[in-house]
C-alpha positions as CSV (number, residue, x, y, z in Angstrom):
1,X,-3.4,-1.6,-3.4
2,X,-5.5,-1.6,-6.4
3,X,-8.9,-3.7,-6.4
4,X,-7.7,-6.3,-9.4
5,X,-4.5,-7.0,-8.0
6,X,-5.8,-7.5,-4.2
7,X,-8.0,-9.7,-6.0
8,X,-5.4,-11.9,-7.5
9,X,-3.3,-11.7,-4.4
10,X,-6.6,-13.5,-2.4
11,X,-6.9,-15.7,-5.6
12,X,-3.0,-17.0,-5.0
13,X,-2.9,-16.7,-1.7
14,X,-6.3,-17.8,-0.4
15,X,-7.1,-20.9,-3.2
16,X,-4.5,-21.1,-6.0
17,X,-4.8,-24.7,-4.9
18,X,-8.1,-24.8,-5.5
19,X,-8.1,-23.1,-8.5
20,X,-5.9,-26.0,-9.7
21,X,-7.3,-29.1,-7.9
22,X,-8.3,-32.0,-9.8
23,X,-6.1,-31.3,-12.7
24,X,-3.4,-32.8,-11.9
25,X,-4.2,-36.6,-12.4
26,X,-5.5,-37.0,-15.9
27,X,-7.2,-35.2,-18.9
28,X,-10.8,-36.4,-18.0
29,X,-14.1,-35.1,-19.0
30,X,-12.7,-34.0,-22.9
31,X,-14.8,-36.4,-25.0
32,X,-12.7,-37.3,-28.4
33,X,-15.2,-38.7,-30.3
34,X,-13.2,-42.0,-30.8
35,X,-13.5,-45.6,-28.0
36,X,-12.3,-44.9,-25.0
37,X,-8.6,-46.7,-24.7
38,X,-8.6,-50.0,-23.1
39,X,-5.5,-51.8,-20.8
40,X,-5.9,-54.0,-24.2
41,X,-4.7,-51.0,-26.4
42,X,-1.7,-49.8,-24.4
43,X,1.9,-51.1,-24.9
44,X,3.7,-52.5,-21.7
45,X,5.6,-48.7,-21.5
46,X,2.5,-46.9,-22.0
47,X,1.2,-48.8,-18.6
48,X,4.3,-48.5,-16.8
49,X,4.2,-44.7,-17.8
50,X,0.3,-44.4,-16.8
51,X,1.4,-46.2,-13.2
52,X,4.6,-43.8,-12.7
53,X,2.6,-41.0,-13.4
54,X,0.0,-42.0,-11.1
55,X,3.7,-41.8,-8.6
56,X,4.2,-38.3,-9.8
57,X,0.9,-37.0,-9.5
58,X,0.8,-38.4,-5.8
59,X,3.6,-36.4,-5.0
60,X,2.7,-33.6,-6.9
61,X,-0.3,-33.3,-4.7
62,X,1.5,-34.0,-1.4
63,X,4.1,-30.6,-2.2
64,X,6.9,-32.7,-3.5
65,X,7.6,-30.9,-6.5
66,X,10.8,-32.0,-7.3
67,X,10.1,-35.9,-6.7
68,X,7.2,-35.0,-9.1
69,X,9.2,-33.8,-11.9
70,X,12.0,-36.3,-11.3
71,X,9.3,-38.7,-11.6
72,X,7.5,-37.7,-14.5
73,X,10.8,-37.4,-16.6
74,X,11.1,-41.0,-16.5
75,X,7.2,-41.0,-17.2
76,X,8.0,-39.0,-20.9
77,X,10.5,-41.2,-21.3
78,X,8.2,-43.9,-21.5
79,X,5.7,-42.3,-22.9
80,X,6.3,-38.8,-24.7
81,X,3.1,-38.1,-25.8
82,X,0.9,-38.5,-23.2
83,X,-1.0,-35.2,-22.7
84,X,-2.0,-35.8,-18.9
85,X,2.0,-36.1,-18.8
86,X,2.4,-32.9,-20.2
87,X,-0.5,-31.0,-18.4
88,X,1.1,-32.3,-14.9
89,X,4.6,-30.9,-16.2
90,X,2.9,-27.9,-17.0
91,X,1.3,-27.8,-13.2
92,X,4.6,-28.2,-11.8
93,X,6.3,-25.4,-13.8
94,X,3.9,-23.0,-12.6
95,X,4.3,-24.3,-9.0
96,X,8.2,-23.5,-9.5
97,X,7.3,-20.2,-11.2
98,X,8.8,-20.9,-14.9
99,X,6.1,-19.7,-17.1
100,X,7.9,-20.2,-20.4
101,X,8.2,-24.2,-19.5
102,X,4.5,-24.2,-18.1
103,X,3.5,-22.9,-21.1
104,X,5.6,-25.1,-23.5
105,X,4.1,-28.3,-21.4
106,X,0.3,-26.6,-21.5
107,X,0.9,-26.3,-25.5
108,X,2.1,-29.8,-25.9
109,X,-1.0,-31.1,-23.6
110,X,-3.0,-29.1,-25.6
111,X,-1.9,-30.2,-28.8
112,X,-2.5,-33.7,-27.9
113,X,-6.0,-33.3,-26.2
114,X,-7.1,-29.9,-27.9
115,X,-11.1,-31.3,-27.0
116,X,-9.8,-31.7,-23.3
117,X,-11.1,-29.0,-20.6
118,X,-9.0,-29.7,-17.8
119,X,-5.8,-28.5,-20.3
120,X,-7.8,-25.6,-21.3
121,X,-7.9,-24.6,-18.1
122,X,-4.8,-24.9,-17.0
123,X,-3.5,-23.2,-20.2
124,X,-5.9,-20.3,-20.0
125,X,-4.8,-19.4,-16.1
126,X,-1.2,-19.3,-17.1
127,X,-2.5,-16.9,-19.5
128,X,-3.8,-15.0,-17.0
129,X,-1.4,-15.2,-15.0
130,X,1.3,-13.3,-17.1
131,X,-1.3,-10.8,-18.4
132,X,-2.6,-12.2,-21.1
133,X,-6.4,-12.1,-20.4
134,X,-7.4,-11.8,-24.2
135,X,-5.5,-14.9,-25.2
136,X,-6.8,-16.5,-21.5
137,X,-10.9,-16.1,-22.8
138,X,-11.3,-18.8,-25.5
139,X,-9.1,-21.2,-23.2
140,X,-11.5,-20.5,-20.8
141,X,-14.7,-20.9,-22.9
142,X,-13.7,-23.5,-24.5
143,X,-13.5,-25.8,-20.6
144,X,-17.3,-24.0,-19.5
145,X,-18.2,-25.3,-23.4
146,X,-17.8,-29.0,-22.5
147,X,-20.7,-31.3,-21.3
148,X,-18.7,-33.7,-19.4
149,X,-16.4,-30.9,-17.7
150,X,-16.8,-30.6,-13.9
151,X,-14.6,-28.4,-12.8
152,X,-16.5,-25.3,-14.5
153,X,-17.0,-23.7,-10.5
154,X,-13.0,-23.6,-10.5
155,X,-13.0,-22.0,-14.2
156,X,-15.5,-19.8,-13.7
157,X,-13.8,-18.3,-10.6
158,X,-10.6,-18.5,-12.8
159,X,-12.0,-16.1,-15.3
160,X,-13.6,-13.6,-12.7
161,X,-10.3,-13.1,-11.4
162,X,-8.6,-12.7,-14.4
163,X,-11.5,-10.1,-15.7
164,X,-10.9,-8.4,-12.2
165,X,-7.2,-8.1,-12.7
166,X,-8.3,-6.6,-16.3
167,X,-10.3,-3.8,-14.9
168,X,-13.8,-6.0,-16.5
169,X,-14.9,-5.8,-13.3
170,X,-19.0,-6.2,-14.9
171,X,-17.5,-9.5,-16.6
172,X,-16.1,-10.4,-13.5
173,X,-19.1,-9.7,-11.9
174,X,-20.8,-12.0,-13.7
175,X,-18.4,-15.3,-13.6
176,X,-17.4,-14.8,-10.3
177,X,-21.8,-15.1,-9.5
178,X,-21.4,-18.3,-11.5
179,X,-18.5,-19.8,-9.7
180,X,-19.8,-18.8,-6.3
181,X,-23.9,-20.2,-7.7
182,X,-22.1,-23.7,-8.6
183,X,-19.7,-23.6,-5.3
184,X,-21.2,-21.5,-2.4
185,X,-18.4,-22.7,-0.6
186,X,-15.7,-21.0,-2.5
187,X,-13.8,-18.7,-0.4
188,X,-11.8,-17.0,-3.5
189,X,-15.5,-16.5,-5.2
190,X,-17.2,-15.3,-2.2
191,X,-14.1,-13.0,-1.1
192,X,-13.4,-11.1,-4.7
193,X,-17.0,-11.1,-5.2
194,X,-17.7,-9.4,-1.4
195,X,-14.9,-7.1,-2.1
196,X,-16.3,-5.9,-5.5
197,X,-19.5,-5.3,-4.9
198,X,-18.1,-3.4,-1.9
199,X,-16.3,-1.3,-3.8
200,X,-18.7,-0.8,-6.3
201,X,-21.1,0.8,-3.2
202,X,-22.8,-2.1,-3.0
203,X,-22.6,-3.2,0.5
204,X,-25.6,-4.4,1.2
205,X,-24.7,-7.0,-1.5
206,X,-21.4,-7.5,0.0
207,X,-22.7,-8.5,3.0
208,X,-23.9,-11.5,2.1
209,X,-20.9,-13.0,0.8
210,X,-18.8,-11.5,3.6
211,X,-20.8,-13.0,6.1
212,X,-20.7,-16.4,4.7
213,X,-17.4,-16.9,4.5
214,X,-16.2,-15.4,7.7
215,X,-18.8,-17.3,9.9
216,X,-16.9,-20.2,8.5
217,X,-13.4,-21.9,9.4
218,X,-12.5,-20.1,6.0
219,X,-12.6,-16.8,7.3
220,X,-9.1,-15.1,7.7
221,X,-7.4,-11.7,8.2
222,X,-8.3,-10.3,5.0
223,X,-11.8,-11.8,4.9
224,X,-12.4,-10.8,8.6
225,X,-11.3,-6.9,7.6
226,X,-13.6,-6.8,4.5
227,X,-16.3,-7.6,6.5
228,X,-15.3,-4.9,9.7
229,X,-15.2,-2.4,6.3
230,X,-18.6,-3.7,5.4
231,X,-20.5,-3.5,8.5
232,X,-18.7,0.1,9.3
233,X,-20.3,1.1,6.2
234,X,-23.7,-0.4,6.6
235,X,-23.7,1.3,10.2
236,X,-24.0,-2.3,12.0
237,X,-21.6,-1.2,15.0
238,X,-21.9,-4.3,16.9
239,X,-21.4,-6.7,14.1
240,X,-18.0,-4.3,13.0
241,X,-16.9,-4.5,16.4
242,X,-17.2,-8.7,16.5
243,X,-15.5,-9.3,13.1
244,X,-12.6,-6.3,14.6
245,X,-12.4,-8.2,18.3
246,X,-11.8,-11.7,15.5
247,X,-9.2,-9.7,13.6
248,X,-7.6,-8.9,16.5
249,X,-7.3,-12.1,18.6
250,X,-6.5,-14.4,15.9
251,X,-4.6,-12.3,13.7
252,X,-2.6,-10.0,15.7
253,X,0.1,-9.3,13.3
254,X,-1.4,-8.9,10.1
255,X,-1.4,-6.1,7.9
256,X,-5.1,-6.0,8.1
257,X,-5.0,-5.8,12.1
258,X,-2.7,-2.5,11.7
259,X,-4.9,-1.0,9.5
260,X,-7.8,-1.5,12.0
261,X,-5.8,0.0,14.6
262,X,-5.0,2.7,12.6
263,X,-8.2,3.3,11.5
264,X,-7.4,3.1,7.4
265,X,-10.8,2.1,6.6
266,X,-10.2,3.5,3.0
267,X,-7.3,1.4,2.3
């Protein structure tokens, strides 16, 4: 397996979550430049939409997709142009794995809250996701631009991977440093940044990273065999054969626990 797509199978498997959290709920942090909107200025659909889509988002965050969607139907039905509508509609597409309706939500959002950074987020990781990396960039810039914005650990680690899964792995370099410098406790951050440096020859680099997140309850299979790869390479026997003993006990049917037994340390 290639380095930028083990990367962004970590960065779905490990923390797409993460990558997403907080967006869900609303558009906040993208300044308009107008007065904030008061319960004064809404209609009496707009606040039955805004309370139905609090409903949606609720179950959007407990795995209910479907409720979520049924739900915010009735929300654009009350209120059609509502971009934190649309940005959740564009969340749940992705979570059902139809890009072409993610995207037409994510445009809509964006349309409506083009100042907004949690949209241009969200738009710019679809964009990676199906490949797009160059349109991705100014989707991303344009959330790490904003004062207010503070998600920008979650978009710089969105970039980093998508750089990675480019090949721009001194780009990626870069933003996912940043991420991991603004959220030490990232496992996607510290694992694709461990894993690159590692297979850049940098393992004394690596280390670092590798050790952090596996002497935490975030550590798993794949984390645990980085850092066995690591410590092999670094000559630290006894710290390659702890991280291996790990791999084995708690993960005894993983991919990564066959490739330790086989001994596929170039893998």
């Amino acid at each position: 397996m290639t380095a930028p797509l083990a990367a962004m199978r970590v960065a779905a498997g490990l923390a797409l979550v993460a990558l997403l959290a907080g967006c869900a709920a609303g558009t906040q942090g993208g300044a308009t430049g107008a007065d904030l909107p008061t319960a004064s200025d809404q209609t009496d659909a707009q606040r039955r939409a805004r309370i139905r889509l609090e409903l949606a988002s609720g179950y959007f965050d407990e795995g209910k997709t479907t409720v979520a969607l049924d739900e915010l139907k009735q929300v654009l039905q009350l209120d059609p142009n509502l971009p934190e509508a649309h940005n959740l509609r564009g969340l749940i597409y992705m979570r059902l794995d139809d890009k072409r309706l993610a995207e037409d939500a994510f445009r809509r959002a964006y349309q409506l809250a083009p100042r907004d950074p949690n949209v241009a987020h969200n738009y710019g990781w679809l964009l990676c996701q199906q490949g797009r990396v160059g349109e991705a960039e100014p989707y991303f810039a344009q959330a790490l631009g904003s004062a207010v914005y503070a998600g920008k650990a979650k978009t710089w680690m969105a970039q980093g991977v998508c750089q990675l899964r480019a090949g721009q792995r001194a780009d990626a370099e870069r933003s996912l440093t940043r991420a991991y410098e603004l959220d030490p406790g990232n496992p996607v951050a510290a694992y694709n940044l461990a894993r690159l440096l590692y297979e850049q020859g940098d393992a004394q680099r690596a280390q670092f990273y590798a050790r952090r997140l596996n002497n935490s309850e975030l550590a798993n299979a794949e984390t645990l065999w980085l850092g066995v790869k690591i410590e092999r390479r670094l000559g630290n026997t006894d710290a390659q054969q702890q991280l291996a003993d790990q791999l084995r006990k708690r993960f005894v049917q993983s991919r990564e626990t066959l490739a330790l037994d086989r001994g596929a340390f170039n893998e």
